[in-house]
C-alpha positions in Angstrom: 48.4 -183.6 171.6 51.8 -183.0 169.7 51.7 -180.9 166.5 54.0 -181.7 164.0 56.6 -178.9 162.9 58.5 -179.2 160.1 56.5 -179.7 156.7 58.2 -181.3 153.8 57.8 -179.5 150.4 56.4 -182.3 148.3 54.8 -182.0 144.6 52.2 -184.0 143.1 49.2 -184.1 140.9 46.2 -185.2 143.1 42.4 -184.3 143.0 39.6 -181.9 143.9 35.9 -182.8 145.0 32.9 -180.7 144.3 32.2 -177.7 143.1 29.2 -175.7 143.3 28.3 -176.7 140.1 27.0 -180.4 139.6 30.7 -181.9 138.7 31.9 -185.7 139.8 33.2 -185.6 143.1 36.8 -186.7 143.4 38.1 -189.3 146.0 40.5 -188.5 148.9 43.3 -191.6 149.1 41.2 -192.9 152.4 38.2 -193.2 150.7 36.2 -189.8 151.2 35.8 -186.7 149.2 38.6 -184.8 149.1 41.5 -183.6 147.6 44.0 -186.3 146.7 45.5 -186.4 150.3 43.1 -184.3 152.3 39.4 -184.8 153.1 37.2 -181.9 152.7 34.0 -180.5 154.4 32.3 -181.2 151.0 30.4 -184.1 150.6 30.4 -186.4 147.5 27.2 -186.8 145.1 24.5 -188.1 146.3 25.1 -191.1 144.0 26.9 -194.3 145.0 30.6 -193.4 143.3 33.6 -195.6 142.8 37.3 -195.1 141.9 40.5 -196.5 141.8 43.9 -194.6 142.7 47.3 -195.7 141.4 50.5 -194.1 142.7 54.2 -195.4 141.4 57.5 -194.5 142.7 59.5 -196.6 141.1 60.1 -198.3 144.9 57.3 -198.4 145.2 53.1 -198.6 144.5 50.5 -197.0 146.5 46.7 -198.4 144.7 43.7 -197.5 146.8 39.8 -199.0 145.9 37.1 -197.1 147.3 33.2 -196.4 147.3 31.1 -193.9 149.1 27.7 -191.9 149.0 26.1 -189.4 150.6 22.5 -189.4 152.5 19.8 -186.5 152.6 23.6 -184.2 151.7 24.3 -184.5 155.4 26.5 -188.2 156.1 28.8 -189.4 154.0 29.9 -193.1 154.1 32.0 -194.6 152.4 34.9 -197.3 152.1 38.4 -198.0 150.7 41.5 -200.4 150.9 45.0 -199.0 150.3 47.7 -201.5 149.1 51.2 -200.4 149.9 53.9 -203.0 147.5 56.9 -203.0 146.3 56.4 -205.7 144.1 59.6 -206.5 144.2 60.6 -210.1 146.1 57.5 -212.6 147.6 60.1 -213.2 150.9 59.8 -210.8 153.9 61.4 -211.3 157.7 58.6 -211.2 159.5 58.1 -207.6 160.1 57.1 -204.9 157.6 57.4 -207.8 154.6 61.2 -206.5 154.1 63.8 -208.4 152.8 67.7 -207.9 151.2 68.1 -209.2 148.0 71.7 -209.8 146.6 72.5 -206.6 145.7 71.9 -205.7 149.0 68.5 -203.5 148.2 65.9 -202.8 150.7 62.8 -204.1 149.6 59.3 -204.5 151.3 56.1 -206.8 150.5 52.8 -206.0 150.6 50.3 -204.0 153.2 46.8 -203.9 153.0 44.9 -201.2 155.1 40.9 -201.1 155.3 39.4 -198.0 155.9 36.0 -197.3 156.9 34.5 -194.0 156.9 32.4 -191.4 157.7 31.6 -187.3 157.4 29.0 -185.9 158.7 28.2 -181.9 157.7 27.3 -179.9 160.7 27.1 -176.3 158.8 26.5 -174.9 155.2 28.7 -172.9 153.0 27.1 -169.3 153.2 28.5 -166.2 151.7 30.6 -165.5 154.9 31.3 -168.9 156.0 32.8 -171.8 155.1 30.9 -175.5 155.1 32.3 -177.5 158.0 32.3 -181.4 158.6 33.1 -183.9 161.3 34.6 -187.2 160.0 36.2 -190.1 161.7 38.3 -193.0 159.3 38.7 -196.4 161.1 41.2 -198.1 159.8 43.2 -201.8 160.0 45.9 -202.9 158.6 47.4 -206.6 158.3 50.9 -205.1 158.7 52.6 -208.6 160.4 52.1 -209.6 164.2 55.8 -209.5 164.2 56.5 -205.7 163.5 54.0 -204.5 165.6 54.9 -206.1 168.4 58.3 -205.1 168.0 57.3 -201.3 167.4 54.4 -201.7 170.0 52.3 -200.6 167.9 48.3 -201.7 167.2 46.7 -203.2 164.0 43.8 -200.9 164.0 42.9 -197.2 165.0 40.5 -194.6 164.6 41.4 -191.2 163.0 39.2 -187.8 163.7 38.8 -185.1 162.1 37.4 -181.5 161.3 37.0 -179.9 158.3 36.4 -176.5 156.6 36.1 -175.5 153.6 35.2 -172.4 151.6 34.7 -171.2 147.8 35.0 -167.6 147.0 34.2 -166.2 143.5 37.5 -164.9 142.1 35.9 -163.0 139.1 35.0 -165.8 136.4 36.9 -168.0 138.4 36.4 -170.3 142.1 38.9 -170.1 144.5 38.3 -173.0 147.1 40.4 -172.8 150.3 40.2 -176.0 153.1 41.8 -176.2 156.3 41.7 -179.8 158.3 42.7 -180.4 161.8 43.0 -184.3 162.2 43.7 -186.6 165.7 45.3 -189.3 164.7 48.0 -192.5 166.2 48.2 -193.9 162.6 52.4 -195.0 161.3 52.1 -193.5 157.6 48.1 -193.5 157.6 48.1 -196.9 158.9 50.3 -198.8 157.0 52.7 -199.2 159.8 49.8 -199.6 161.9 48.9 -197.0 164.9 51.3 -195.5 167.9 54.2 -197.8 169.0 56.2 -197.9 172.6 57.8 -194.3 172.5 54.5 -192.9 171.4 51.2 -194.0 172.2 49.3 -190.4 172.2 47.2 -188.9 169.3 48.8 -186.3 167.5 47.0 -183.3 166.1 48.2 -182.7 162.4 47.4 -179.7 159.9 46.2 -180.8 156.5 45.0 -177.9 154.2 44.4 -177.4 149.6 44.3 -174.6 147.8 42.3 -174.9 144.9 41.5 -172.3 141.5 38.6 -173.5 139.4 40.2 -172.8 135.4 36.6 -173.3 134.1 33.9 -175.7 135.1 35.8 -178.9 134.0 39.3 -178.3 134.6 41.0 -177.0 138.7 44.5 -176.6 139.6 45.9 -176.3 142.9 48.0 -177.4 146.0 47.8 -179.4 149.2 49.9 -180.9 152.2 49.4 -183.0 154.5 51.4 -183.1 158.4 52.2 -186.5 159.9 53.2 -187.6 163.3 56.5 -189.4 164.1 55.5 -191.9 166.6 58.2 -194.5 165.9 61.3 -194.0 166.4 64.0 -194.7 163.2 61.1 -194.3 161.2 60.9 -190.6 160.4 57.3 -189.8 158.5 58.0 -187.1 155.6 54.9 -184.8 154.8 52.9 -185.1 151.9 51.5 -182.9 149.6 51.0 -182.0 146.2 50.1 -180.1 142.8 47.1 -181.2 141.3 45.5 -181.0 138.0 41.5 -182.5 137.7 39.7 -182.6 135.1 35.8 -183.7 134.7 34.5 -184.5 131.0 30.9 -185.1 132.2 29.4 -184.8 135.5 29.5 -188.2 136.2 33.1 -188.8 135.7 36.7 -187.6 137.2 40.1 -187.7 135.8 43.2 -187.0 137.9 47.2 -187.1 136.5 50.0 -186.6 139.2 53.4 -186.2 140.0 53.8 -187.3 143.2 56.4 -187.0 146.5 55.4 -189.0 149.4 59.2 -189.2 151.0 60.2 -192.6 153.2 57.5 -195.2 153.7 57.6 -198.2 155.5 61.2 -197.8 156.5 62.1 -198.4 153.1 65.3 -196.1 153.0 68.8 -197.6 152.4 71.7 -197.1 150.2 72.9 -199.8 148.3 76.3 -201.3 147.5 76.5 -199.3 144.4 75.8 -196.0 145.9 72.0 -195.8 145.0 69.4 -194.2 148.0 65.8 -195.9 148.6 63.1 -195.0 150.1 63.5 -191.2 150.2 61.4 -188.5 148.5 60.0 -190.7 146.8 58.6 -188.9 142.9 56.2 -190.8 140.8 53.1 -190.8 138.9 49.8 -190.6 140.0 46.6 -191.7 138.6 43.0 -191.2 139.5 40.0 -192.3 137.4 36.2 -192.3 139.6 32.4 -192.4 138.0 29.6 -191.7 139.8 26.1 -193.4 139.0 
């Protein structure tokens, strides 16, 4: 397995799952509890639990739909789809949806990716040691025929993953501290679908979030996430982000961002006029969930 290197600095305003107190859990993009970017080794509520993610760039939108639940607190499932759009032209060429429009912009259609999942918890927090899960995320994108054959790449792969997290008292405070080790052939979670000719291999990835509970409704913290570059011209950036969460009743989540997610989709190019797509890409990100 190759681990990735260098890590991006990248700021946005995600999410944080559970605490130890009976707060709504908060969805990870792919569909399972998590920080915004990052799943955790905590489970959601035993409750089904839906929410919908919206992330703008300006070049682009980034929505995900997803619903999950937990059995007997030991198996998550759950399921999401992430739309990638730039919402921008309905023409592509028959690869990733991309097309030039007369000012000679860059633009891209739209990718769906399906993503079923599921985390299973194979050891409880205690005061020494951290909770830690096994989860796997199958996923499938409809990313055209054309592209992937071009990037020999496949329309479907499975991700695996383990994950640790831990929450230490910090005098009236929580501290929680995660740490996830993920195999993966996925192009930019999937949307670009999984490996390609050059590199056909899972890659092992770092993902970890820092987290500071301010008071029983309201965290603040950080995460990143690594990604593999499997095809080549199409350098993936690393995410991350700074998040702010905050839960009004223990049956609802509310998450603001400001998010970097760098160049998706091959979408960077510099116009006639000077102006650069595609790259380090800022915008704001939204997260509203309920649980039932």
């Amino acid at each position: 397995m190759a681990l990735r290197k260098p890590i991006v600095l990248t700021l946005a305003v995600s999410s944080l799952c559970m605490t130890t107190s009976p707060q709504a859990a908060v969805t990870q993009v792919e569909g399972q509890a998590g920080g915004g970017i990052v799943p955790w080794a905590l489970l959601s509520s035993g409750k089904p639990t839906a929410s919908a993610t919206w992330v703008d760039t300006g070049d682009y939108t980034l929505s995900s739909l997803a619903v999950q639940g937990t059995i007997a607190d030991r198996v998550e499932l759950s399921f999401a789809q992430i739309t990638f759009d730039t919402g921008r032209h309905p023409k592509h060429d028959g690869y990733t949806g991309a097309t030039l429009d007369p000012q000679g912009e860059w633009l891209l259609g739209k990718i769906d990716v399906n993503i079923l999942g599921a985390k299973v918890k194979v050891l409880d927090m205690t005061d020494t040691m951290p909770t830690v899960a096994v989860g796997i995320q199958y996923k499938q994108t409809n990313v055209t025929d054309t592209f992937l054959n071009a990037m020999g790449a496949e329309d479907d792969g499975l991700d695996i993953y383990v994950a640790a997290t831990k929450v230490i008292p910090l005098g009236k405070r929580e501290l929680l501290l995660n740490g996830t080790l993920r195999a993966t052939k996925a192009n930019q979670i999937g949307i670009l679908g999984f490996g390609s000719k050059s590199e056909d291999s899972y890659s092992a990835t770092l993902e970890t979030s820092v987290g500071i509970f301010l008071n029983k409704q309201t965290v603040f913290g950080v995460e990143y996430r690594m990604k593999p570059d499997n095809i080549d011209g199409l350098r993936e950036h690393d995410w991350g982000d700074i998040f702010f969460a905050y839960f009004p009743t223990p049956n609802m989540a509310i998450v603001a961002a400001a998010a970097i997610f760098g160049d998706i989709a091959g979408a960077e190019h510099v116009s006639a006029g000077g102006n650069n797509y595609g790259l380090d890409q800022r915008g704001l990100y939204l997260q509203v969930q309920a649980n039932f």
